[in-house]
N, C-alpha and C positions, 0 to 999 in steps of 0.2 A: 851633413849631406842630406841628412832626412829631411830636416826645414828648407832649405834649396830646391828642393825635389816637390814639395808639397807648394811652393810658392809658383814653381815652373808649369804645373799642372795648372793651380789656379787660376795664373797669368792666362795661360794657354786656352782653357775651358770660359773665361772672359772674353778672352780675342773673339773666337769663333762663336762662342753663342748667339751674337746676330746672325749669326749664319745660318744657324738652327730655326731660324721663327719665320720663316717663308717658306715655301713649298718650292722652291728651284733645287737644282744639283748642288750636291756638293759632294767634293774634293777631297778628302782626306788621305795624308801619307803619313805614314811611321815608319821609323828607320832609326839604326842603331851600326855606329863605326869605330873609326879609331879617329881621336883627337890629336894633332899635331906626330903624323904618320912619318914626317922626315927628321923628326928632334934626332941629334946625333945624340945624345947624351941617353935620351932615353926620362930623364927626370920628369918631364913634363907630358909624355906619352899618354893618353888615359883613352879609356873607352864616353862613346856617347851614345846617349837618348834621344833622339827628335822627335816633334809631330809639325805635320805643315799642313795651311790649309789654303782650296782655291777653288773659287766659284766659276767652275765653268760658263755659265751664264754669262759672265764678264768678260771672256774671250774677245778680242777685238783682232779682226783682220787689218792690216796696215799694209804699204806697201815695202816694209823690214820684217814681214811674216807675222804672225798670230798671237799679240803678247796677253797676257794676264795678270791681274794683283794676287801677290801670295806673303800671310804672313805663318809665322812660326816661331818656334825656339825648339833649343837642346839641354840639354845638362851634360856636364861631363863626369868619370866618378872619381873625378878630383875637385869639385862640388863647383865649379867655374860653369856658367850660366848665360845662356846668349838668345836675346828676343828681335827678333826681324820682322822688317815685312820691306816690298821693294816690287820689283815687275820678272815676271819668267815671259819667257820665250818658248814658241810651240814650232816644231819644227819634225816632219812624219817622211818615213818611207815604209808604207805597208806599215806591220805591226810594230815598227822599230820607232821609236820617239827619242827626238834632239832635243834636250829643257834647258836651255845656257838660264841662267840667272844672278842680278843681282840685287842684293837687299843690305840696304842701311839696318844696324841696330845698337842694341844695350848689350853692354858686356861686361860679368862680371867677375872677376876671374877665382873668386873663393881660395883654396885650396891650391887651385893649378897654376897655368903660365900667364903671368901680366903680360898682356899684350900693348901698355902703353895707356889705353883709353879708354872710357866707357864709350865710345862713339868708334865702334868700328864698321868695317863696311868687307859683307859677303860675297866674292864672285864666284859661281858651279855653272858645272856642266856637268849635266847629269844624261846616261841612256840609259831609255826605259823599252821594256819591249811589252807587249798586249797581251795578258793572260787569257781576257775573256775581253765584252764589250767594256765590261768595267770595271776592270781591275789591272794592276800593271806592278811589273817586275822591276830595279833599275839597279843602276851603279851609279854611282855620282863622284866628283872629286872636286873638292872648295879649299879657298883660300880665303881666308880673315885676317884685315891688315887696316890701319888705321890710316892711309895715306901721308905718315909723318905729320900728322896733326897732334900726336901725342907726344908724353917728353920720350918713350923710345918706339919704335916699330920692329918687330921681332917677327911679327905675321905668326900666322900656323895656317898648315897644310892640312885636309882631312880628305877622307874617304870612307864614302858610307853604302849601307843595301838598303832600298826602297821599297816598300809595296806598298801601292797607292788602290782607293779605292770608291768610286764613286757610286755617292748614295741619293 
């Protein structure tokens, strides 16, 4: 778990360090759930780690609402392992924020539940609501499913807490 955990970070702190060497906003959320929240069995149940990151900057109005580029990953503490990135959705009423998203990624299931693939693909919906100008609360609930592109599909359900922060 420890070597997972130490390559998840490194992965992660690569991802976003361009992020880092400009003077624009940025994005950062960490959040921590339960992994495969509907398993009946329970075998495959594990807690998770996230960090996600998105350049406000990159924001683009459309006429399907206000999307952005966000990548990330998690770890579960069944040592299974998932690097993303894909487009969110911005969607506001007052202090309350809509974040649908989806993100293609790598997945590695360690310890935990094969999901069939290293090529799965993330869909959330997350709501967040406005702590301050820049910072934000949320709940989110995701689904990770390989589209039967792998030899099985078994998917997992999750749900996680947010707090997002922009620096």
């Amino acid at each position: 778990m420890k070597f997972k955990f130490v390559i998840f970070l490194t992965l992660l702190a690569h991802m976003i360090s361009p992020a880092f060497a400009d003077k624009s906003n940025k994005d950062i959320s960490f959040y921590m759930g339960t992994f495969d929240v509907i398993d009946k069995e329970g075998d495959d149940q594990s807690t998770l780690l996230g960090m996600e990151h998105r350049n406000p900057d990159l924001f683009r109005d459309t006429p399907l609402g206000k999307f952005s580029p966000v990548s990330g990953g998690f770890v579960t503490g069944n040592n299974s392992l998932y690097l993303y990135t894909g487009v969110e959705g911005q969607y506001g009423i007052g202090p309350i924020k809509i974040l649908p998203s989806f993100t293609p990624g790598f997945y590695e299931k360690g310890d935990g539940k094969d999901l069939g693939s290293v090529l799965e693909f993330k869909s959330e919906i997350k709501v967040g609501f406005d702590l301050s100008e820049d910072s934000q609360l949320g709940l989110s609930y995701s689904h990770i499913s390989n589209n039967d592109w792998g030899d099985t599909n078994p998917g997992t359900d999750n749900q996680q807490i947010t707090f997002s922060k922009n620096f």
